[in-house]
N, C-alpha and C positions, 0 to 999 in steps of 0.2 A: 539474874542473868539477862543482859540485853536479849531483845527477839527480834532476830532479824525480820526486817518488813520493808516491803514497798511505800511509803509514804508520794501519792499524789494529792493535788489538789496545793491550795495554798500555801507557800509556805510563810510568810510572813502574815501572822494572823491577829497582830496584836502592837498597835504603835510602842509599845514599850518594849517588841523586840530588835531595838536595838542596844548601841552602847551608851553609858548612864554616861559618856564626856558628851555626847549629843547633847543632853538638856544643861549640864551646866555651860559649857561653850554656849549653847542656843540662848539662854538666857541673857547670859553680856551681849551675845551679839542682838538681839531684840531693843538691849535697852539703849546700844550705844551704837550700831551700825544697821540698822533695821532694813531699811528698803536701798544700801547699798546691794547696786549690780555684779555678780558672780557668774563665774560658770566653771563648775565641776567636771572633769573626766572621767570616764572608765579607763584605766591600764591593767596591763597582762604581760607581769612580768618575765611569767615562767615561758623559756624559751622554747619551741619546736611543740605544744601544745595549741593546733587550730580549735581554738572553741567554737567557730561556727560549725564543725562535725559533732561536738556533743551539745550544743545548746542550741534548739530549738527556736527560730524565729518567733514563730508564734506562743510557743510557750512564753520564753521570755517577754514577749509585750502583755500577755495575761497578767503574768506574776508581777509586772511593774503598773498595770492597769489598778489591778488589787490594790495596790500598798496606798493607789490614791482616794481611795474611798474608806479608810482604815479610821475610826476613830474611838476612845478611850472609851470603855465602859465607866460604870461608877466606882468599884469598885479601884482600877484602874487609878481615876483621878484621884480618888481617896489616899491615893497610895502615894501619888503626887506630893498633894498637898501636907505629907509630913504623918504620916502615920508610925514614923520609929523615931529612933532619936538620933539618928546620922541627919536624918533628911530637913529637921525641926527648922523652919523656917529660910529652909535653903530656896525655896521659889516663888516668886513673888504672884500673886492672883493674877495681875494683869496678864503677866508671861503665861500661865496655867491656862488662861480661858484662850487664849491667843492658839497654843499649842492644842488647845481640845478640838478647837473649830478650823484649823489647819487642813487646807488639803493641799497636798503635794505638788508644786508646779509640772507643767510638761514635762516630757525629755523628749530627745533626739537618739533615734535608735536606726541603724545601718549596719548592714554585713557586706564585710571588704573580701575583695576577689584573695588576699591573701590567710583567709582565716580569721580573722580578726575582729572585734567585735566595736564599732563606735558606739559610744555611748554617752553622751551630753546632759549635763544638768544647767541649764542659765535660769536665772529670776533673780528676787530679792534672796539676799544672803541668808536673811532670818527666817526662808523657809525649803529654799534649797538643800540646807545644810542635811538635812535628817535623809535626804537620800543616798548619803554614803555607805552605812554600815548595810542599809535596806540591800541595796541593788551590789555588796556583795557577796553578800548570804545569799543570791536568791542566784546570782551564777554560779557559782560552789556547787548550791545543793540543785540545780539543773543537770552541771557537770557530771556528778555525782550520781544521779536520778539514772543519767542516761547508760553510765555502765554497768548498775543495777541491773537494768534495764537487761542487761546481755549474758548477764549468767543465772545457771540453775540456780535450784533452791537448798542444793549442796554446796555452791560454789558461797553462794551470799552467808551460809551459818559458816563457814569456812573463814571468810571475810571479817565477821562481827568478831567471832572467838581468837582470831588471831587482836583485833583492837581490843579484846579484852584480857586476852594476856599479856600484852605490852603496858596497858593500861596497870594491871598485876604488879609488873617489874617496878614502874616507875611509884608506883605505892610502896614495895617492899625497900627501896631504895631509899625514899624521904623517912619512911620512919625510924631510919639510922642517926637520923640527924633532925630531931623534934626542934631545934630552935630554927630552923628553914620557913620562911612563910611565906606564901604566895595567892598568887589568886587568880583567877581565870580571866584570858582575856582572848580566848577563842571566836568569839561570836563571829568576825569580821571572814574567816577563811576557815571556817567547820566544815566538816561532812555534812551533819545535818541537825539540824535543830533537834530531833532525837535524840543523836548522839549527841552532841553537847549537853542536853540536857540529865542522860545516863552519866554521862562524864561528872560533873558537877554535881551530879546526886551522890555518886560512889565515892569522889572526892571528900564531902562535906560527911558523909557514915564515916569513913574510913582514918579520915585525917584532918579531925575536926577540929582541933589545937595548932593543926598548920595552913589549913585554906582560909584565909578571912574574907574572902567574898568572891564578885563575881562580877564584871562590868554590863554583864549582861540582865538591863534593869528587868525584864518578865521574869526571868528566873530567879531574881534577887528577892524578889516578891512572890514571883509565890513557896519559894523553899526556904524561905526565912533568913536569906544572908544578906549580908553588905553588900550595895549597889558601890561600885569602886570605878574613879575618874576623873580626872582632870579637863587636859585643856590638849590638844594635837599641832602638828605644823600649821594646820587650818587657819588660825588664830596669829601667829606672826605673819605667814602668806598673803592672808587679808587685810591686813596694814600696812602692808608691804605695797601693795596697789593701791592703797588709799592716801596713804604718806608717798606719794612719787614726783613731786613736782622738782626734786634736787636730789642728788646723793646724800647729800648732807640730814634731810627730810627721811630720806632712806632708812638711812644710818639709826635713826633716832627711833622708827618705828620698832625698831625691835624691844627697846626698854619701854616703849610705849605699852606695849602688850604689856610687861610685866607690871606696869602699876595700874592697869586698869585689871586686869586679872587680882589684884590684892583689893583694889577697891574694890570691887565685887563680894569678895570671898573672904581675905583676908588671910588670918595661919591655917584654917581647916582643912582648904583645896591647897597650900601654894607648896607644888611640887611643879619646879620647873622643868620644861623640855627643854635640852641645852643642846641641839645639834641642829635646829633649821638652816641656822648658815656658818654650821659649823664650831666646835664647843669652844674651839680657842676664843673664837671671838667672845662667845655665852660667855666666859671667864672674864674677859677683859670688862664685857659691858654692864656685868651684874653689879652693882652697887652693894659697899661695904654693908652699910643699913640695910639692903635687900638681903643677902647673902647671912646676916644677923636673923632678921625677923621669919624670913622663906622657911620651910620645913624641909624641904630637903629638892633634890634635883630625879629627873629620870634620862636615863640611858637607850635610844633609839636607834644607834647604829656606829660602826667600829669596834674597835677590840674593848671591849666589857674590866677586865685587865687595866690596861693603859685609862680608860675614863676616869676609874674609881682610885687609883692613884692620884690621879691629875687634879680630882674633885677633894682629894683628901687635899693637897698641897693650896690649893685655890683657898681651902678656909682655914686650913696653917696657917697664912699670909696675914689675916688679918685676924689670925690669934684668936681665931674659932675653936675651938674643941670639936674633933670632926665625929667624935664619937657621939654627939648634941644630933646630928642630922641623919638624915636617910637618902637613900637610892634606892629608884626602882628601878630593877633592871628589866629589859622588856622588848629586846632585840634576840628571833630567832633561836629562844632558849630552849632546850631538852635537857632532862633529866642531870646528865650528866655534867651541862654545863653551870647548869642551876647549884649544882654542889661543889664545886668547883670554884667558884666566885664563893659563896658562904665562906669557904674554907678561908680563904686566902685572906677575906676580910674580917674574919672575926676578929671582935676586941677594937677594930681599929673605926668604925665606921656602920653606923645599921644599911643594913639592909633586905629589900623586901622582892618577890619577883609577878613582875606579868606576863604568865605561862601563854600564848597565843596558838600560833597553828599544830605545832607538836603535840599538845593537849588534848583539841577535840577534833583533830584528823590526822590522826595514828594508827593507820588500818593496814597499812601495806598498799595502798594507793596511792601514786605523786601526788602531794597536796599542790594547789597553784597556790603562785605568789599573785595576788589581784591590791589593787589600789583604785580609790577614787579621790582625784584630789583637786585643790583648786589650781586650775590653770589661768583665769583671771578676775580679777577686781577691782570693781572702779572703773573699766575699760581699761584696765594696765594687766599687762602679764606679770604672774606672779613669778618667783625663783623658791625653790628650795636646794639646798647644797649636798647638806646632810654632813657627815663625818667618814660615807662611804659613798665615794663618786658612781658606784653601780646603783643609788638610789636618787641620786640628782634628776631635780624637771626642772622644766623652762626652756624657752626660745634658747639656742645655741648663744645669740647676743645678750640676750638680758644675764644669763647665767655667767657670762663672762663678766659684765658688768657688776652682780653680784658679787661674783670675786673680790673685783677690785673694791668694790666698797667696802667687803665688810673684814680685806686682808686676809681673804683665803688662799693657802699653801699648800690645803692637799692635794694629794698625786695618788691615792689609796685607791683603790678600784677592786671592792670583794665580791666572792658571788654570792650571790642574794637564793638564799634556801630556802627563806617563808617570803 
C-alpha cells in the first residue's frame, strides 16, 4: 500500500529523472545542431488555475537551482553506456561524457500580476533541451506539495487510497484484454515522483505481460524495465527555424527531420510523430521508401479513431500491409479509451499506448495540463500546428504562414484534458 507522505526537499535528484526521448533527441541534436540558438517556454494550459497561488517563488528557483548542479553517478553512466540490450550501442561516448559534464543553462523566471508563471529557457539547443521534462515535474509536484500542504493526515490517507483504487479499476480493466500493451509515459505531468514511481511498480507486479516499459530512464533502471522514446515536436520545430530562409526551405525541413532521425537510429527508434503541422500533410510528405522501412507512426492529438484509420489507408496506398506496422497512441489516454482503440483495431493494424497524465496523477485532484516547448530557433520563431487547434503555438503570423505552407485546413478546436 502506497504511504501517504509529505515529500520535501528535492525533487529532481537525479539527471536521469527525466524522459528517455531527452537523450535520444539530445544525441542528434549534439551531433548535428549543437550550439544552435533556442529558447524554450513554460505554458499552462489548464485554464482558471493561478499557479503563482500554489507555487512558491522561491521554492521554485531552489528546485530549478538544484537541477543545475545535478550530475550522473557511476552507476548512472554505466547505465548510459549500455548495460541492457535495448541500450547496446545507442550512445555514442562523445555525447555521454558531453551529457555527464553538462550543467544546465540559466533560465528566466517572473511571476505575472495575472497568476501566471514566465518561465524561459534560451542557450545552445544541445543543452537547453533536457530542461523540459525537469522544470515540469518540479511545477506539478510544487502544485501538488502545496495542497498537501493544506489538509489533515486523514484527508491526505483519504487522497492516496482513492489513487489507489482507481489505480485498482484500471488494473481489473486491462487484465480483460492481455494483448493491450502500454507503457508509462507519466513523468512529464505526475503527482509526484513517489507516485509515479508506486504507479509503475504496481503496474510492472500486476501486469507484467502488458506494461513494456516506462519513458522515465531512473525508474527504468533501477526497476528493470525498458527505458521507451523517440523523438517530440521539439525536433521538426527546430528545423523548422533553422530551414527559414524560404517557404519552400520550410516545407522541406520537415522530411529533413525524418532522414536525419533514421540516419541516426535507423528501424529501432523510427516511430514517427505525425501531427507537428498537421497528419495530412505527415501523409502527403512521408516517402514511399520511408513509410516501407519506418516501424510505425505515433498519434499526439485528434480523434485517435479517424488517425488510425487514415494511417491504415496511407500505407494501403502503397500496398503496405498495415498489419506490418505500429501506433502509438499517446494523446490524453484513460483506461477506457485505451480499450477502445484496441478493440476497434484489432486484426487490422498493431498497436501499443503512451499512458501519460491519467496514469500517475489519478488522485481526484485537477491534474494541470503544462508544456515546455520551443518557441524559437536559429532567431526564428518556431510553429507547431498540431491536428487539434487548442494545442497550436507560435506568433499569430508565423502560424498562419505555417498554414499556408504546409496546406493546413483544420478548423478542429478540442479541449485539452492533459
Amino acid at each position: 500500500m502506497f504511504k501517504p507522505a509529505l515529500r520535501d526537499g528535492q525533487i529532481i535528484r537525479s539527471p536521469l529523472d527525466i524522459d528517455f526521448y531527452k537523450f535520444t533527441m539530445g544525441q542528434l541534436i549534439f551531433n548535428k545542431y549543437r550550439d544552435v540558438p533556442v529558447r524554450f517556454v513554460f505554458h499552462n494550459r489548464t485554464k482558471g488555475i493561478r499557479l503563482t497561488d500554489t507555487v512558491a517563488f522561491e521554492e521554485l528557483r531552489d528546485q530549478l537551482d538544484a537541477c543545475r548542479k545535478l550530475r550522473c553517478n557511476i552507476t548512472e553512466m554505466h547505465y548510459l553506456r549500455g548495460t541492457n540490450e535495448y541500450q547496446e550501442r545507442m550512445f555514442s561516448e562523445p555525447y555521454l561524457e558531453f551529457f555527464n559534464s553538462l550543467a544546465l543553462p540559466e533560465y528566466e523566471l517572473q511571476y505575472r500580476d495575472d497568476g501566471s508563471i514566465s518561465l524561459d529557457f534560451p542557450g545552445a539547443w544541445s543543452k537547453t533541451t533536457y530542461w523540459e521534462t525537469m522544470a515540469m515535474s518540479i511545477v506539478n509536484e510544487l502544485h501538488f506539495r502545496a495542497q498537501l500542504r493544506e489538509m489533515t493526515r486523514f484527508e491526505r490517507d483519504r487522497l492516496f487510497a482513492e489513487g489507489v483504487m482507481r489505480l485498482d479499476q484500471k488494473i481489473a480493466k486491462l487484465r480483460k484484454y492481455p494483448e493491450i500493451k502500454f507503457t508509462d509515459f507519466g513523468t512529464r505531468r505526475r503527482f509526484s515522483f513517489l507516485w509515479q514511481n508506486y504507479v509503475v511498480q504496481t503496474m510492472k507486479a500486476e501486469l507484467p505481460n502488458q506494461m513494456v516499459g516506462t519513458s522515465n530512464t531512473l525508474l527504468a533502471m533501477r526497476l528493470g524495465l525498458t527505458p521507451m522514446g523517440t523523438s517530440a515536436h521539439e525536433m521538426y520545430m527546430g528545423l523548422y527555424g533553422i530551414m527559414h530562409d524560404s517557404d519552400e526551405q520550410i516545407r522541406s525541413s520537415h522530411n529533413k527531420m525524418l532522414r536525419d532521425w533514421w540516419e541516426q537510429y535507423g528501424f529501432g527508434l523510427s516511430i514517427a510523430l505525425t501531427d507537428t503541422y498537421g497528419t495530412s500533410f505527415f501523409f502527403r510528405d512521408m516517402l514511399e521508401e520511408q513509410a516501407r522501412k519506418w516501424k510505425g507512426l505515433r498519434h499526439d492529438s485528434g480523434d485517435p479513431i479517424e488517425f488510425g484509420e487514415a494511417a491504415i489507408r496511407f500505407y494501403q496506398a502503397f500496398g503496405i500491409d498495415p498489419k506490418t506496422k505500429l501506433i502509438v497512441f499517446s494523446d490524453g489516454l484513460d483506461v477506457d479509451t485505451i480499450i477502445k482503440i484496441y478493440l476497434h483495431f484489432a486484426g487490422r493494424i498493431q498497436v501499443t499506448f503512451g499512458w501519460g497524465t491519467n496514469l500517475t496523477n489519478d488522485l481526484g485532484l485537477q491534474p494541470l495540463s503544462l508544456v515546455v516547448k520551443l518557441l524559437e530557433s536559429n532567431g526564428n520563431p518556431t510553429v507547431k500546428l498540431s491536428d487539434n487547434l487548442g494545442k497550436a503555438m507560435g506568433p499569430v503570423a508565423e502560424v498562419e504562414r505555417a498554414k499556408r505552407i504546409f496546406g493546413y485546413t483544420n478548423t478542429q478546436s478540442q479541449q485539452i484534458v492533459y
